[in-house]
N, CA, C and O atoms as a Maestro MAE file, in Angstrom:
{
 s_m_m2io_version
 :::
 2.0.0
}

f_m_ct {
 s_m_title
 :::
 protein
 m_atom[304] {
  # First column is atom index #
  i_m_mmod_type
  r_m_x_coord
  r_m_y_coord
  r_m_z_coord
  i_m_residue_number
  s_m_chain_name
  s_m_pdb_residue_name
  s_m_pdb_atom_name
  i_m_atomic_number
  :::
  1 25 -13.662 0.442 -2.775 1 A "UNK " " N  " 7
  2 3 -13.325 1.331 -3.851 1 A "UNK " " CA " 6
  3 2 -14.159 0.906 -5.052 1 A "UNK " " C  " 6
  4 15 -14.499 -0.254 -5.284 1 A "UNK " " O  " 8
  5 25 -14.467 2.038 -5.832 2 A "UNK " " N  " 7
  6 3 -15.462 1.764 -7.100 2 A "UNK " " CA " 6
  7 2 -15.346 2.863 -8.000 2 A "UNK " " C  " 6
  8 15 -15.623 4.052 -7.839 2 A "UNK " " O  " 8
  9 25 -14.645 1.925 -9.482 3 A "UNK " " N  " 7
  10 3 -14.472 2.770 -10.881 3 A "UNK " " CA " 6
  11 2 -15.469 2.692 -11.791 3 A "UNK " " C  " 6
  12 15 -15.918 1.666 -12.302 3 A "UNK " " O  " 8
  13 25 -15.740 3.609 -11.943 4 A "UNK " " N  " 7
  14 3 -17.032 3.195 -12.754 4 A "UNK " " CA " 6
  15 2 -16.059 2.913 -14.671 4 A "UNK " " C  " 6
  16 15 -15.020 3.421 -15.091 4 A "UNK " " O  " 8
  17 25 -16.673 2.279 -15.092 5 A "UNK " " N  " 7
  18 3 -15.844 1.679 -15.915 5 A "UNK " " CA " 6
  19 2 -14.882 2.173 -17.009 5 A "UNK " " C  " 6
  20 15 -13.817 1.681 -17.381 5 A "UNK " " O  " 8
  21 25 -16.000 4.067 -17.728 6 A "UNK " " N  " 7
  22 3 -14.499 4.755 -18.238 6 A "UNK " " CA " 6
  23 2 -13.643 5.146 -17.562 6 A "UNK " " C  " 6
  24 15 -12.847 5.792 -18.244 6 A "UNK " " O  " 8
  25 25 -13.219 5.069 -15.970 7 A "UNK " " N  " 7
  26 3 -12.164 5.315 -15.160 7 A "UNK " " CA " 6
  27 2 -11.300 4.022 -15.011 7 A "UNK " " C  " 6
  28 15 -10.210 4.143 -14.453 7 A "UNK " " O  " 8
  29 25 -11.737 2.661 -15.513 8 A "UNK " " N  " 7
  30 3 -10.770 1.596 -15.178 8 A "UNK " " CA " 6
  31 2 -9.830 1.948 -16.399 8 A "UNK " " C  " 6
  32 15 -9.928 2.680 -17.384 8 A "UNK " " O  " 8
  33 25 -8.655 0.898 -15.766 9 A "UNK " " N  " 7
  34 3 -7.449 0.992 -16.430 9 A "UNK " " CA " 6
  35 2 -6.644 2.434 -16.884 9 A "UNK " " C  " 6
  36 15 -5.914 2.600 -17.861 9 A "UNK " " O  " 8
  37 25 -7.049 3.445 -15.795 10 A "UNK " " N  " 7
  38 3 -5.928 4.430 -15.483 10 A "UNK " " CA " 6
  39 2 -5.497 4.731 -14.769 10 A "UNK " " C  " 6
  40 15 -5.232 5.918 -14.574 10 A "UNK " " O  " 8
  41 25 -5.157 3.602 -13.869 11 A "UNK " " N  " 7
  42 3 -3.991 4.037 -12.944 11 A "UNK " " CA " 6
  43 2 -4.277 4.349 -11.407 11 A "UNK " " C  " 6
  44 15 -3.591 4.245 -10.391 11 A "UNK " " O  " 8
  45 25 -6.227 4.986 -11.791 12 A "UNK " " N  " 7
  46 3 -6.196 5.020 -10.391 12 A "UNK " " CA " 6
  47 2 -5.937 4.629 -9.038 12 A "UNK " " C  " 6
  48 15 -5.229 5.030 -8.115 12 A "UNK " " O  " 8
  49 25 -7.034 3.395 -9.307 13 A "UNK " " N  " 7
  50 3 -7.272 2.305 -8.220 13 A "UNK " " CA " 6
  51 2 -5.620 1.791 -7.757 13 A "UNK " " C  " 6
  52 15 -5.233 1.730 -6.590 13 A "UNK " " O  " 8
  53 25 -4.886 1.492 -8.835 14 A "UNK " " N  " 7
  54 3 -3.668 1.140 -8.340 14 A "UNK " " CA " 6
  55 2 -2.811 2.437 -7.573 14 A "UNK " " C  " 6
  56 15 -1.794 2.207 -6.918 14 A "UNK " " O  " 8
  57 25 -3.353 3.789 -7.744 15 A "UNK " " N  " 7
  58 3 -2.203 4.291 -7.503 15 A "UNK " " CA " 6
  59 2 -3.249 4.566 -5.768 15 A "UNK " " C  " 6
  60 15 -2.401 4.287 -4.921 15 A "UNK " " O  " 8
  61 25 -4.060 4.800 -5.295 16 A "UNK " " N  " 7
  62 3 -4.793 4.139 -4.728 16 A "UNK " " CA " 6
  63 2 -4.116 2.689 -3.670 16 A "UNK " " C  " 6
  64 15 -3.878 2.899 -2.480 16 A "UNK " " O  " 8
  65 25 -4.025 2.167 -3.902 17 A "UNK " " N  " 7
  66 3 -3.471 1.077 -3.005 17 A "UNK " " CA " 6
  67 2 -2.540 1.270 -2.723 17 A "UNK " " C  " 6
  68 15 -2.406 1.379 -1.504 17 A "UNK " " O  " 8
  69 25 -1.317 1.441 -3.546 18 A "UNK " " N  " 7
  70 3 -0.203 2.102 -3.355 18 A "UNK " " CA " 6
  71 2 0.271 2.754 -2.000 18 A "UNK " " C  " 6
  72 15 1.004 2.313 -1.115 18 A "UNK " " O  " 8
  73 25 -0.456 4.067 -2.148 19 A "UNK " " N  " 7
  74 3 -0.615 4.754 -1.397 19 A "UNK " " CA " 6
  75 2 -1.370 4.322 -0.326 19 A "UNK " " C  " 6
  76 15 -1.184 4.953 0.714 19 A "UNK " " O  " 8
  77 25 -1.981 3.634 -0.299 20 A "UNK " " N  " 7
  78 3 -2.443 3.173 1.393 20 A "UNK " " CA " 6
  79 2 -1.566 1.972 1.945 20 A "UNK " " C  " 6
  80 15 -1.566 1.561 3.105 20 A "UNK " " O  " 8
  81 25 -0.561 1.329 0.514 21 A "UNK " " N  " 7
  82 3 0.182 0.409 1.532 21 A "UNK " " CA " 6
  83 2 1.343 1.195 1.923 21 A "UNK " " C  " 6
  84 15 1.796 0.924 3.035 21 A "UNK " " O  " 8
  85 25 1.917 2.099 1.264 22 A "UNK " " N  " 7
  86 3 3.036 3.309 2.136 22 A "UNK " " CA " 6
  87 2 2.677 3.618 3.058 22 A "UNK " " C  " 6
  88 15 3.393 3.445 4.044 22 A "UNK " " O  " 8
  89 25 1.014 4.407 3.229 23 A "UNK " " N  " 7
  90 3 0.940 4.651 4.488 23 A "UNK " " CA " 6
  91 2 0.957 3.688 5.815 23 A "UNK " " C  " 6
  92 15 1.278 3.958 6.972 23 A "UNK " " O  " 8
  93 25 0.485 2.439 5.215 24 A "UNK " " N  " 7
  94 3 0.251 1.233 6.195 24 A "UNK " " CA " 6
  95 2 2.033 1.200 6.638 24 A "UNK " " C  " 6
  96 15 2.467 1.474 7.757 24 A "UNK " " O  " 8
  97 25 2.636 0.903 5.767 25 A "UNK " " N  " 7
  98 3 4.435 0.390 6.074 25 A "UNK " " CA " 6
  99 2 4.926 1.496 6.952 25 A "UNK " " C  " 6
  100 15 5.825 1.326 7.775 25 A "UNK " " O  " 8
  101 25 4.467 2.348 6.806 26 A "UNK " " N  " 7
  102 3 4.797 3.905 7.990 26 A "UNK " " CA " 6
  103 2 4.489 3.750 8.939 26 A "UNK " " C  " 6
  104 15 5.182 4.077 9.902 26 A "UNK " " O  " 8
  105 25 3.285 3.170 9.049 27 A "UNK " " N  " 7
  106 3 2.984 2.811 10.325 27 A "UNK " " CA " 6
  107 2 2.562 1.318 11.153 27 A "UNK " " C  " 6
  108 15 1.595 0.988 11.839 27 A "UNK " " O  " 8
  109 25 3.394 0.857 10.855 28 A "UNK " " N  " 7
  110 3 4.265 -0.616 10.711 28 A "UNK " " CA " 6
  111 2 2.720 -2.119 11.035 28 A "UNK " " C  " 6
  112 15 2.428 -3.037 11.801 28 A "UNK " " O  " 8
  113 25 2.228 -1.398 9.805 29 A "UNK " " N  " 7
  114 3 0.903 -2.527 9.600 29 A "UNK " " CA " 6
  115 2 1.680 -3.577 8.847 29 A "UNK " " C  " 6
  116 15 2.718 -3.453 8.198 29 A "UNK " " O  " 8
  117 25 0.792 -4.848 9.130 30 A "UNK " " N  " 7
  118 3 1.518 -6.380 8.707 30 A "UNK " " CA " 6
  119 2 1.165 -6.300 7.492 30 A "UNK " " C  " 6
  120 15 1.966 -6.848 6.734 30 A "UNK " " O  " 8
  121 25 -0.193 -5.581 6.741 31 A "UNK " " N  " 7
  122 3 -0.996 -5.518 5.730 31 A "UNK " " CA " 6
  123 2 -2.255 -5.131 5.356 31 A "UNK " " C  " 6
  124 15 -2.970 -4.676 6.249 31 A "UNK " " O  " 8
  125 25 -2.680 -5.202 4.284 32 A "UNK " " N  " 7
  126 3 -3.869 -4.457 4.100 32 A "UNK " " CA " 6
  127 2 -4.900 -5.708 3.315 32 A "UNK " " C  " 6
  128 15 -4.652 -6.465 2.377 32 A "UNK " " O  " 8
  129 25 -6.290 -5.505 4.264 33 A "UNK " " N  " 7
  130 3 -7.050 -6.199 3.815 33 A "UNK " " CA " 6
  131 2 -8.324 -5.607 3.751 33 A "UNK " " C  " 6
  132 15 -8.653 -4.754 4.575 33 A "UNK " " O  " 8
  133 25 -9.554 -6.219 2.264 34 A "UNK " " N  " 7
  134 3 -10.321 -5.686 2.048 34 A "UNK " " CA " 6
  135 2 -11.321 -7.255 1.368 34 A "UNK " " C  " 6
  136 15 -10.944 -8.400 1.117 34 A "UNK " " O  " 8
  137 25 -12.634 -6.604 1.267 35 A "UNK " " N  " 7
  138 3 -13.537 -6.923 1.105 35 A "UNK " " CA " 6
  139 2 -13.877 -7.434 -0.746 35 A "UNK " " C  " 6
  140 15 -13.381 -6.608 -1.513 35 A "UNK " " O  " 8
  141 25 -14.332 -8.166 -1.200 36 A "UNK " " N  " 7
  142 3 -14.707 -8.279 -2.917 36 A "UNK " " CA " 6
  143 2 -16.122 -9.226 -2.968 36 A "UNK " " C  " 6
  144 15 -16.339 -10.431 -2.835 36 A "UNK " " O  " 8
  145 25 -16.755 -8.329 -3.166 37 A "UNK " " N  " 7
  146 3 -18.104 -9.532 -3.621 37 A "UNK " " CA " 6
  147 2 -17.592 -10.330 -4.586 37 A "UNK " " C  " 6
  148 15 -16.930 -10.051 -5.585 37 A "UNK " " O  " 8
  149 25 -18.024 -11.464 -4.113 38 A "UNK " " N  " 7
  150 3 -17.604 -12.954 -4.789 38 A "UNK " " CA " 6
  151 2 -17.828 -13.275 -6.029 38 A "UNK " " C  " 6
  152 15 -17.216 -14.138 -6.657 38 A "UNK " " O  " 8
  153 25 -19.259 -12.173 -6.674 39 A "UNK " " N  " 7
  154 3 -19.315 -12.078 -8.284 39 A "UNK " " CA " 6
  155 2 -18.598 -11.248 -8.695 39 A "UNK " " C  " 6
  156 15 -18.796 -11.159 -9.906 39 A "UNK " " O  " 8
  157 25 -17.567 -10.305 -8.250 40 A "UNK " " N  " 7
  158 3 -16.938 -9.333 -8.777 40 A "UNK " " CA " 6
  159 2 -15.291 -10.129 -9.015 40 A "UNK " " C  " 6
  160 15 -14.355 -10.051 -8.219 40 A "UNK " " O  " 8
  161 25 -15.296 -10.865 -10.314 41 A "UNK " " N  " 7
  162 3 -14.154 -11.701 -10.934 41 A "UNK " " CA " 6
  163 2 -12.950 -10.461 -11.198 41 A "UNK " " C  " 6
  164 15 -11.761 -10.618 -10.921 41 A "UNK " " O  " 8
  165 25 -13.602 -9.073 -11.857 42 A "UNK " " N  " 7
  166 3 -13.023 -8.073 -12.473 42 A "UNK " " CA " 6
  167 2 -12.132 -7.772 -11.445 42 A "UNK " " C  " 6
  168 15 -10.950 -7.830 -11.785 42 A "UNK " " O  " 8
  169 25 -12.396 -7.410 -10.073 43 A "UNK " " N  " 7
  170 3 -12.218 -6.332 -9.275 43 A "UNK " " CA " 6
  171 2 -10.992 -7.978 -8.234 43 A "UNK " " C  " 6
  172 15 -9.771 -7.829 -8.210 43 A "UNK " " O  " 8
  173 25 -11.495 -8.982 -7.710 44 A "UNK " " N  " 7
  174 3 -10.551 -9.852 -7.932 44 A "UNK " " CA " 6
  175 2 -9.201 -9.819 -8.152 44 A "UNK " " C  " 6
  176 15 -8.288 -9.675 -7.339 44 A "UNK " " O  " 8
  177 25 -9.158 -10.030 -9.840 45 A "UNK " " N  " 7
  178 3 -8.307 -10.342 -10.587 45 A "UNK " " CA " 6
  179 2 -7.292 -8.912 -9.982 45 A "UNK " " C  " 6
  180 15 -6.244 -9.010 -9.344 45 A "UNK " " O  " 8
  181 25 -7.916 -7.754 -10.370 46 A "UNK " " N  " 7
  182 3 -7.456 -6.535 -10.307 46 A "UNK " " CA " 6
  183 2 -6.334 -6.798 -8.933 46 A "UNK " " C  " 6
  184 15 -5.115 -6.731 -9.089 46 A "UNK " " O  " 8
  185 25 -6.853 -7.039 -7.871 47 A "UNK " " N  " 7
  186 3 -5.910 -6.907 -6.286 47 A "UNK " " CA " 6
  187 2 -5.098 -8.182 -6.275 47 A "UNK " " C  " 6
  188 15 -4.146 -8.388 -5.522 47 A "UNK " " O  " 8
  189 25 -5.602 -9.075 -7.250 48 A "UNK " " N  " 7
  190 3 -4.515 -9.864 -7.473 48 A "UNK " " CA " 6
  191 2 -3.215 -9.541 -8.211 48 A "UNK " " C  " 6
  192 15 -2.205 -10.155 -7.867 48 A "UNK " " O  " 8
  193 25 -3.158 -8.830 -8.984 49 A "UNK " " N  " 7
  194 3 -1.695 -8.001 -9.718 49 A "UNK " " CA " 6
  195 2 -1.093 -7.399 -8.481 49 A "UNK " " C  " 6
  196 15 0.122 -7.383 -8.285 49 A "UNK " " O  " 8
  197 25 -1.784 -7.015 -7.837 50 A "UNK " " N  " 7
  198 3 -1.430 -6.172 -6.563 50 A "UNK " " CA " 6
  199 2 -0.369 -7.039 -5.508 50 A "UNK " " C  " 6
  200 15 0.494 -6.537 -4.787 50 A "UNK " " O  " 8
  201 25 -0.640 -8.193 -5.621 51 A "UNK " " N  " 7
  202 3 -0.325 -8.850 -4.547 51 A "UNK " " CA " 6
  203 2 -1.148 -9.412 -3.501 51 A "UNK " " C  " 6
  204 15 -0.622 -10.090 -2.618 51 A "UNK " " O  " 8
  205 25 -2.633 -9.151 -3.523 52 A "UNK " " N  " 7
  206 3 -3.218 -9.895 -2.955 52 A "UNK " " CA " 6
  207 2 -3.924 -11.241 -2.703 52 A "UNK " " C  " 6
  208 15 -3.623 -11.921 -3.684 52 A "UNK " " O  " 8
  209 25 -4.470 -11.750 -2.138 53 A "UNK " " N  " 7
  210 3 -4.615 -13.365 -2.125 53 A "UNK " " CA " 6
  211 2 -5.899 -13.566 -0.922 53 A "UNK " " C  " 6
  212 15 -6.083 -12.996 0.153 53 A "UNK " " O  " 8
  213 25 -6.574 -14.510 -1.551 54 A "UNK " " N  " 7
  214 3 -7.528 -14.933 -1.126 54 A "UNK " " CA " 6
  215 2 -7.887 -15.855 0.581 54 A "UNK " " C  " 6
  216 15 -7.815 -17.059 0.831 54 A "UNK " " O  " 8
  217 25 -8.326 -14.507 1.615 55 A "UNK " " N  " 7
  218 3 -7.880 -15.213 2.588 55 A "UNK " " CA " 6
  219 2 -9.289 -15.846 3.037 55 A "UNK " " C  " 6
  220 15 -9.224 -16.236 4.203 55 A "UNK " " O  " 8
  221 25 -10.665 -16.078 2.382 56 A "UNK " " N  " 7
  222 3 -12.023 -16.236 3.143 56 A "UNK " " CA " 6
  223 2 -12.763 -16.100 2.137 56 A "UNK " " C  " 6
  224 15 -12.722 -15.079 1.452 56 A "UNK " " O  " 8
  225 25 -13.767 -17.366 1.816 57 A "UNK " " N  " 7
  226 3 -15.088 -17.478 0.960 57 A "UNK " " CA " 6
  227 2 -15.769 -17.132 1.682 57 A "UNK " " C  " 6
  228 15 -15.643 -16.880 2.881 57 A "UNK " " O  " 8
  229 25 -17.048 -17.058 0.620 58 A "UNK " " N  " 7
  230 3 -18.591 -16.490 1.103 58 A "UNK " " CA " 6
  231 2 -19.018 -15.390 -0.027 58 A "UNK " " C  " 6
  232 15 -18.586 -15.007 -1.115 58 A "UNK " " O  " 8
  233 25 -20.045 -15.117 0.793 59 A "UNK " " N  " 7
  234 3 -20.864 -14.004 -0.193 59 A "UNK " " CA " 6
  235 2 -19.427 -12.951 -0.713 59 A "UNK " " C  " 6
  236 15 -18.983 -12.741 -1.842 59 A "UNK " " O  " 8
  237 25 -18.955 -12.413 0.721 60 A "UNK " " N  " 7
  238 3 -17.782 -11.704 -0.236 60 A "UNK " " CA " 6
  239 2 -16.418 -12.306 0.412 60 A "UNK " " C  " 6
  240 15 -16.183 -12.891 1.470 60 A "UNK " " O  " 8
  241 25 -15.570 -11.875 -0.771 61 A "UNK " " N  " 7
  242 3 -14.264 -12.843 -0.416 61 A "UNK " " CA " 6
  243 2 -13.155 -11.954 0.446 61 A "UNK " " C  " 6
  244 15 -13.114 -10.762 0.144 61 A "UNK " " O  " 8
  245 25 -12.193 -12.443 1.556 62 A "UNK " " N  " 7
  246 3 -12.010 -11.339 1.936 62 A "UNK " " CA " 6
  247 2 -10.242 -11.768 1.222 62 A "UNK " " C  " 6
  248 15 -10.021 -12.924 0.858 62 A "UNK " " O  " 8
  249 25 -9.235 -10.766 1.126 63 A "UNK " " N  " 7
  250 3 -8.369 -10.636 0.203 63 A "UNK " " CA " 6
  251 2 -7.340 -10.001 1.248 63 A "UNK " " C  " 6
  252 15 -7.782 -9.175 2.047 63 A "UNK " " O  " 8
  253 25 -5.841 -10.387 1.283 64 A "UNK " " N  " 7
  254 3 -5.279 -9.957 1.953 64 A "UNK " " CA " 6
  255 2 -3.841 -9.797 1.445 64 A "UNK " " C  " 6
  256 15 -3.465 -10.783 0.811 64 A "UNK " " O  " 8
  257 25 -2.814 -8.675 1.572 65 A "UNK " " N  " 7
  258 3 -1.975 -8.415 0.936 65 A "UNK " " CA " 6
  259 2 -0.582 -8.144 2.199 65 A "UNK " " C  " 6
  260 15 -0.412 -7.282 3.062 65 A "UNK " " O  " 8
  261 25 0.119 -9.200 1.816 66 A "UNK " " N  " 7
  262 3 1.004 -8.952 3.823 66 A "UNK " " CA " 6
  263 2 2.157 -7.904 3.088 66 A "UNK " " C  " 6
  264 15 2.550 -7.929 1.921 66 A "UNK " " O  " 8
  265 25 2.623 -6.810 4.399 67 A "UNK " " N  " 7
  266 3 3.195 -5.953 3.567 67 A "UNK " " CA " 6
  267 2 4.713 -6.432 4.410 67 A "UNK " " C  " 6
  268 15 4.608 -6.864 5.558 67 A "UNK " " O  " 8
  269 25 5.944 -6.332 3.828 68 A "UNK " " N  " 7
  270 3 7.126 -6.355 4.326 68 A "UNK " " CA " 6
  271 2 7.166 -5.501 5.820 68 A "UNK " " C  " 6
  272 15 6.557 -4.437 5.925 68 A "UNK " " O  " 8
  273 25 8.220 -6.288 7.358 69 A "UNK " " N  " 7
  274 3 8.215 -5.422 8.525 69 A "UNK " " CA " 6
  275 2 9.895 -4.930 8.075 69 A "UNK " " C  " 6
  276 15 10.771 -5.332 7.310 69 A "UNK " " O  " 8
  277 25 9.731 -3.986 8.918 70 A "UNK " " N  " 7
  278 3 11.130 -3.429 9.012 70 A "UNK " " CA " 6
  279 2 12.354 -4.358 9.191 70 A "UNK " " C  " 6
  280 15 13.497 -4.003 8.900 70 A "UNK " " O  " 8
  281 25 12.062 -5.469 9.648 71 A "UNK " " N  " 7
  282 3 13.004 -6.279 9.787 71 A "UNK " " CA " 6
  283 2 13.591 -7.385 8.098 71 A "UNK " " C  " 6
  284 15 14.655 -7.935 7.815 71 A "UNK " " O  " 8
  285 25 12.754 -7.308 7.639 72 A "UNK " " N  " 7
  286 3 12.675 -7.477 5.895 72 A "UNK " " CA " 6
  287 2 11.704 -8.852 6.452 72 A "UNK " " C  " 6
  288 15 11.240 -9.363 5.432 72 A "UNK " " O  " 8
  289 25 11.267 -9.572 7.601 73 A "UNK " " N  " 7
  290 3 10.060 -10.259 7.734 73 A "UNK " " CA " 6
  291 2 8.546 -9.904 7.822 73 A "UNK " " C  " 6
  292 15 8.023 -9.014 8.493 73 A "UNK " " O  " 8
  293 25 7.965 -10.810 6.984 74 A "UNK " " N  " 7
  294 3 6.677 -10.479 6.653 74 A "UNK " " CA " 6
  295 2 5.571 -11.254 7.468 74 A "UNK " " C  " 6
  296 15 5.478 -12.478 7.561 74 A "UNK " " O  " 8
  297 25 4.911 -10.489 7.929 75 A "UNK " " N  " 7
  298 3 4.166 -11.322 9.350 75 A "UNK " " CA " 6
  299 2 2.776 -11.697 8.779 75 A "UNK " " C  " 6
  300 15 2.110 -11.305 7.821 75 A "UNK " " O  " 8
  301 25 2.563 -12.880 10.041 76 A "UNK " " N  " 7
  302 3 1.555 -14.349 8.887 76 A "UNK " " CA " 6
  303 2 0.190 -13.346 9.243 76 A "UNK " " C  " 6
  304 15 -0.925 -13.646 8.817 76 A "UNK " " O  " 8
  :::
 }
 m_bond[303] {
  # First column is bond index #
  i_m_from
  i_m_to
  i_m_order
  :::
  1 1 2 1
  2 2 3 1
  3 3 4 2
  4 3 5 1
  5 5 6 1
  6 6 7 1
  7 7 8 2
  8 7 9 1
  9 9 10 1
  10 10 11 1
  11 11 12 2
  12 11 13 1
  13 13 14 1
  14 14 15 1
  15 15 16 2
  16 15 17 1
  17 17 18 1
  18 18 19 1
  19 19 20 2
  20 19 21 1
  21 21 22 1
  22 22 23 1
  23 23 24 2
  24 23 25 1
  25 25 26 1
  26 26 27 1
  27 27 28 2
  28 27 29 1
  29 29 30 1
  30 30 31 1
  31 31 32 2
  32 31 33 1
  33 33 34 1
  34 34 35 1
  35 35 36 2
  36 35 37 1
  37 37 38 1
  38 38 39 1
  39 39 40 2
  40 39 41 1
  41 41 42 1
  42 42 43 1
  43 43 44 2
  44 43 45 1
  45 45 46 1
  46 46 47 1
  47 47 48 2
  48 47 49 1
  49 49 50 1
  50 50 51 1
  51 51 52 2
  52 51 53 1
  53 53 54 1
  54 54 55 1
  55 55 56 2
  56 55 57 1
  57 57 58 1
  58 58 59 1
  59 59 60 2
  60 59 61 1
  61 61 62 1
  62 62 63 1
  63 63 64 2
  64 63 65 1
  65 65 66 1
  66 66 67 1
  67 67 68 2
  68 67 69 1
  69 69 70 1
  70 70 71 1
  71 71 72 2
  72 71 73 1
  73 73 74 1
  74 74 75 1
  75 75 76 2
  76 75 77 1
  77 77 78 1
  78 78 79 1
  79 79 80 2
  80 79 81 1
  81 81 82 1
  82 82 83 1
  83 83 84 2
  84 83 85 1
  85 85 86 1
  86 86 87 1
  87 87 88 2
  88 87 89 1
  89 89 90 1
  90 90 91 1
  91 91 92 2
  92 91 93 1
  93 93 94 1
  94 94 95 1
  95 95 96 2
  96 95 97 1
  97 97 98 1
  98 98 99 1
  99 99 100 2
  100 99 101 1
  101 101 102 1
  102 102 103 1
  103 103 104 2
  104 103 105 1
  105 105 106 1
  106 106 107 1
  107 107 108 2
  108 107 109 1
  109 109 110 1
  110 110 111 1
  111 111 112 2
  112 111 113 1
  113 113 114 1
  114 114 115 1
  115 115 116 2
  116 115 117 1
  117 117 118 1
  118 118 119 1
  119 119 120 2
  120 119 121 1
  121 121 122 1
  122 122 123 1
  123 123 124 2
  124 123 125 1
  125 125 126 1
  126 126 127 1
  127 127 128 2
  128 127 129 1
  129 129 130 1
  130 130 131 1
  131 131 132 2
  132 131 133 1
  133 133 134 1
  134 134 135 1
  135 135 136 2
  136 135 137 1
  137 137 138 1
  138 138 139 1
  139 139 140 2
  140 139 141 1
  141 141 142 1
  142 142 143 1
  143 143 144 2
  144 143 145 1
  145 145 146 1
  146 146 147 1
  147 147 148 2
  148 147 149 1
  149 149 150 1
  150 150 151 1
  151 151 152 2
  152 151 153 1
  153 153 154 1
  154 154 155 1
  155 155 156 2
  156 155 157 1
  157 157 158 1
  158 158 159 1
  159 159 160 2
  160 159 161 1
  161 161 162 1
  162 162 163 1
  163 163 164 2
  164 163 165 1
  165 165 166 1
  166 166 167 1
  167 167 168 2
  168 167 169 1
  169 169 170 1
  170 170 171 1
  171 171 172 2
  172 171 173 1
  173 173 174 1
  174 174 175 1
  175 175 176 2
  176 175 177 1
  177 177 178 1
  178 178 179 1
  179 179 180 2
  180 179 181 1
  181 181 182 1
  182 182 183 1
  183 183 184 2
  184 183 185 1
  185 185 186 1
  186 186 187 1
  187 187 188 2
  188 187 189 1
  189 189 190 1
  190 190 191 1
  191 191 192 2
  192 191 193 1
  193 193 194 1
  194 194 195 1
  195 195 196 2
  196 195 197 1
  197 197 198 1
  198 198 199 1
  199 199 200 2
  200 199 201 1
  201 201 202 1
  202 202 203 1
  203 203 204 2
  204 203 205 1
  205 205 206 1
  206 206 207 1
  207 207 208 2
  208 207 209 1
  209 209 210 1
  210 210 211 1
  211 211 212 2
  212 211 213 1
  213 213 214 1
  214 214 215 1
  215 215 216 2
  216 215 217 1
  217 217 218 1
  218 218 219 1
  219 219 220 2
  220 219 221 1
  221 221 222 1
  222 222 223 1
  223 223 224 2
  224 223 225 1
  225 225 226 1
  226 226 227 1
  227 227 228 2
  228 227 229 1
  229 229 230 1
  230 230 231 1
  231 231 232 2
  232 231 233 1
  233 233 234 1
  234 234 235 1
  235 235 236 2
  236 235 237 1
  237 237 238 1
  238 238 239 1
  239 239 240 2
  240 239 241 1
  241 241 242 1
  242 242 243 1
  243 243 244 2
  244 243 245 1
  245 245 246 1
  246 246 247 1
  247 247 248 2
  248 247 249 1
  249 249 250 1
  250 250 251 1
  251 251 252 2
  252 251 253 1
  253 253 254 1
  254 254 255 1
  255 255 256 2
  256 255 257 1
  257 257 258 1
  258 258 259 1
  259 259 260 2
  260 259 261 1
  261 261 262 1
  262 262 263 1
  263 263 264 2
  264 263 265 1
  265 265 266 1
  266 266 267 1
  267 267 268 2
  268 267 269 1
  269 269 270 1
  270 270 271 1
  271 271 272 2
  272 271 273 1
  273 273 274 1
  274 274 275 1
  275 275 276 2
  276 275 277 1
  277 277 278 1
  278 278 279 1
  279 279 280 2
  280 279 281 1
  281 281 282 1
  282 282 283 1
  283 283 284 2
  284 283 285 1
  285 285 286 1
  286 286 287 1
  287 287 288 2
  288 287 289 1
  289 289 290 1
  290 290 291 1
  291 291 292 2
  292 291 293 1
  293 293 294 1
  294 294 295 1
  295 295 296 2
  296 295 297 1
  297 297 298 1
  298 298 299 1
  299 299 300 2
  300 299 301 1
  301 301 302 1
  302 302 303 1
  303 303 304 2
  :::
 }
}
């Protein structure tokens, strides 16, 4: 995903994830994971409010957000 910068901080991108982790929990995904070039601190920080967390260095970092199972356990 990419805001070009008068689009940050409205809501999109978040409403954006949102919506792909509903759809993920519908269809009983453990979570959602994505990609961040490793100079991109901004974009980071950003999926970190989210709930995501740093699962892999390197050129890009990979970021992973575990979503609640139906059972109220959250799988590793």
């Amino acid at each position: 995903m990419f805001m070009t910068p008068h689009m940050r901080g409205q809501g999109v991108g978040q409403a954006l994830i949102v919506h792909a982790a509903k759809h993920a929990k519908l269809h009983r995904c453990a979570g959602l994971t994505l990609g961040v070039m490793a100079q991109n601190a901004h974009a980071q920080a950003f999926y970190r409010t989210l709930g995501f967390e740093v699962r892999e260095m390197g050129d890009a970092i990979q970021m992973m957000c575990p979503l609640p199972l139906q059972s109220g356990q959250v799988a590793p």
